[in-house]
C-alpha positions as a Markdown table, in Angstrom:
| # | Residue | x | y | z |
|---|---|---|---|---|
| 1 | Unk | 0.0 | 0.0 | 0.0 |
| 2 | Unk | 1.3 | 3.6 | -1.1 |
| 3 | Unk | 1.1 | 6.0 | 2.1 |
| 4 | Unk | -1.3 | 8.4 | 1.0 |
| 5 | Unk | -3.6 | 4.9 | 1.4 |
| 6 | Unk | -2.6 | 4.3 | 4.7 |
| 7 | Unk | -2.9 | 7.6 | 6.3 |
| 8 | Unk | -6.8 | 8.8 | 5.6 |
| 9 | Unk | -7.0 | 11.7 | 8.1 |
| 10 | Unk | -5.4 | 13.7 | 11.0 |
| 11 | Unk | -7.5 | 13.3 | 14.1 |
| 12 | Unk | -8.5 | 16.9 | 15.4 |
| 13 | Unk | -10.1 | 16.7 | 19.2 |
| 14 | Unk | -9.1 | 18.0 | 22.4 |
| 15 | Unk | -7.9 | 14.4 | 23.5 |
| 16 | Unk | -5.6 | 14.7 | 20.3 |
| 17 | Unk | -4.7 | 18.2 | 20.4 |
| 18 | Unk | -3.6 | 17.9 | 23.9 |
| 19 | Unk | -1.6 | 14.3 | 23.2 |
| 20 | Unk | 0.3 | 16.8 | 21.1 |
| 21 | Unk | 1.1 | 19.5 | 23.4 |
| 22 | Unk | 2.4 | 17.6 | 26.3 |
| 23 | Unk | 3.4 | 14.2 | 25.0 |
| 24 | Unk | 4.6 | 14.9 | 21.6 |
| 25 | Unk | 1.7 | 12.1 | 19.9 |
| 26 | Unk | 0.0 | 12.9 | 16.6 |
| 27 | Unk | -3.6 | 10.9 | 16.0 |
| 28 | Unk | -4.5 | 9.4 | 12.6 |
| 29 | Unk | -7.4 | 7.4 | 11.2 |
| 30 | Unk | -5.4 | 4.7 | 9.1 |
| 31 | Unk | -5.8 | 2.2 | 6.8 |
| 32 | Unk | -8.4 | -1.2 | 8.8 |
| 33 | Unk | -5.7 | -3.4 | 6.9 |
| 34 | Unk | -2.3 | -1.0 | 7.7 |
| 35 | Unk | 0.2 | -2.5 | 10.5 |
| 36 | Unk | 2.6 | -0.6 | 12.8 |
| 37 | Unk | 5.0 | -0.8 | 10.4 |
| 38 | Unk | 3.4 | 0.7 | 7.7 |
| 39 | Unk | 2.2 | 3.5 | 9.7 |
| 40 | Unk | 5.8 | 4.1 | 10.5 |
| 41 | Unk | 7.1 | 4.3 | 7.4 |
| 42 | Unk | 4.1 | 6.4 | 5.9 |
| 43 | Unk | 4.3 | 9.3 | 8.7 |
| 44 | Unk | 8.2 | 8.9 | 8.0 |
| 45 | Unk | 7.5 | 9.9 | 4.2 |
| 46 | Unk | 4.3 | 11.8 | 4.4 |
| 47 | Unk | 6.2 | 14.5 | 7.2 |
| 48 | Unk | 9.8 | 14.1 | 6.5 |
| 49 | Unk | 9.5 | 13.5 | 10.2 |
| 50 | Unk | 11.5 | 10.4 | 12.8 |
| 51 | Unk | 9.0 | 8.2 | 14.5 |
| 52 | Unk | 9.4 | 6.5 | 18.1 |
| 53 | Unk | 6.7 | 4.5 | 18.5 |
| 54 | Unk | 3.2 | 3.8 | 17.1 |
| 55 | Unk | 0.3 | 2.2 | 19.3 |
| 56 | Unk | -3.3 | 1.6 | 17.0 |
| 57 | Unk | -6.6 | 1.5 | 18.4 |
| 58 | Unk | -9.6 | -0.8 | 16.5 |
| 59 | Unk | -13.0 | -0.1 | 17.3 |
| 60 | Unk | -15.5 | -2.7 | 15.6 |
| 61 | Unk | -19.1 | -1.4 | 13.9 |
| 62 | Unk | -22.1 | -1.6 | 16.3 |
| 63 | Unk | -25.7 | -1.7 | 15.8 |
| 64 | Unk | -27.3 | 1.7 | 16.2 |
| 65 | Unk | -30.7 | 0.8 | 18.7 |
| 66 | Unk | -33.7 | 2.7 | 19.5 |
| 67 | Unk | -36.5 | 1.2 | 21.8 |
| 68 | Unk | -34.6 | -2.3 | 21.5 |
| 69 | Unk | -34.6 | -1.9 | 17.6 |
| 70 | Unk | -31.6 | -2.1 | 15.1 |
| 71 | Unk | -32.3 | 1.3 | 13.5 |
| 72 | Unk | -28.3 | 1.7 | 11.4 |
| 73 | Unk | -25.1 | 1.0 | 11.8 |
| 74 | Unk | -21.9 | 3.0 | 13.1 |
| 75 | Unk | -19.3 | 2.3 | 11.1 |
| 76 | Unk | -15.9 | 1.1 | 12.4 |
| 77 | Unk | -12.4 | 2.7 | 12.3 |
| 78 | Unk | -8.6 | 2.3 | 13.3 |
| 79 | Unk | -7.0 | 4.7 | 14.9 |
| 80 | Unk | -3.2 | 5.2 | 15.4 |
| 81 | Unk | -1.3 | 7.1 | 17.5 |
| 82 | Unk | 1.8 | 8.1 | 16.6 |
| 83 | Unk | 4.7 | 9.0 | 19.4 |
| 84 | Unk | 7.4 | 11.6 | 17.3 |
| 85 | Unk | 10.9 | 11.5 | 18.3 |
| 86 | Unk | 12.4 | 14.5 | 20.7 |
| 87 | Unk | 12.6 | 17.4 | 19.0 |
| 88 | Unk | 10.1 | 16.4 | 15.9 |
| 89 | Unk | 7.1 | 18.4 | 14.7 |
| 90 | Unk | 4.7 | 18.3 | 12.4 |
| 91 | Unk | 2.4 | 21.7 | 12.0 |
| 92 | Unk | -0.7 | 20.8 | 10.7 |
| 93 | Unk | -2.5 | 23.9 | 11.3 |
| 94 | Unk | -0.7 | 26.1 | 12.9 |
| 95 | Unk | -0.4 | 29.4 | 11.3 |
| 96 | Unk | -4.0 | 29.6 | 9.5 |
């Protein structure tokens, strides 16, 4: 897989927005089928940036209920966070 398929989008929250500010982690959703590996080397060539460590979180689809019916689905996603090495950044909004 090519790493513009791996990496879909940044994650923007105030969990993610504070992993960045005091623990130097950058969220992404990835790729269901993309390892630790891959992640790796796709932040590594998508930010010209050194990686330390990369821990992913699954979450499966549910059924969406209402009065004890199935009304939809939520979809499921992959998340991975992504530990920079000291002294690595990557701006992704910062001066807009």
């Amino acid at each position: 897989m090519d790493y513009t398929q791996i990496l879909i989008k940044p994650l923007i929250s105030e969990k993610a927005t504070t992993m960045k500010e005091v623990a130097n982690q950058i969220a992404f959703y990835v790729h269901p089928d993309a390892n630790k590996i891959e992640i790796r080397k796709a932040v590594e060539k998508a930010f010209g940036v050194k990686v330390e460590g990369v821990n992913v979180v699954k979450r499966r689809a549910r059924a969406r209920t209402r009065f004890g019916r199935t009304v939809g689905t939520m979809s499921g996603f992959k998340k991975a966070y992504v530990t920079l090495a000291e002294g690595e950044k990557i701006e992704l909004f910062e001066g807009v």
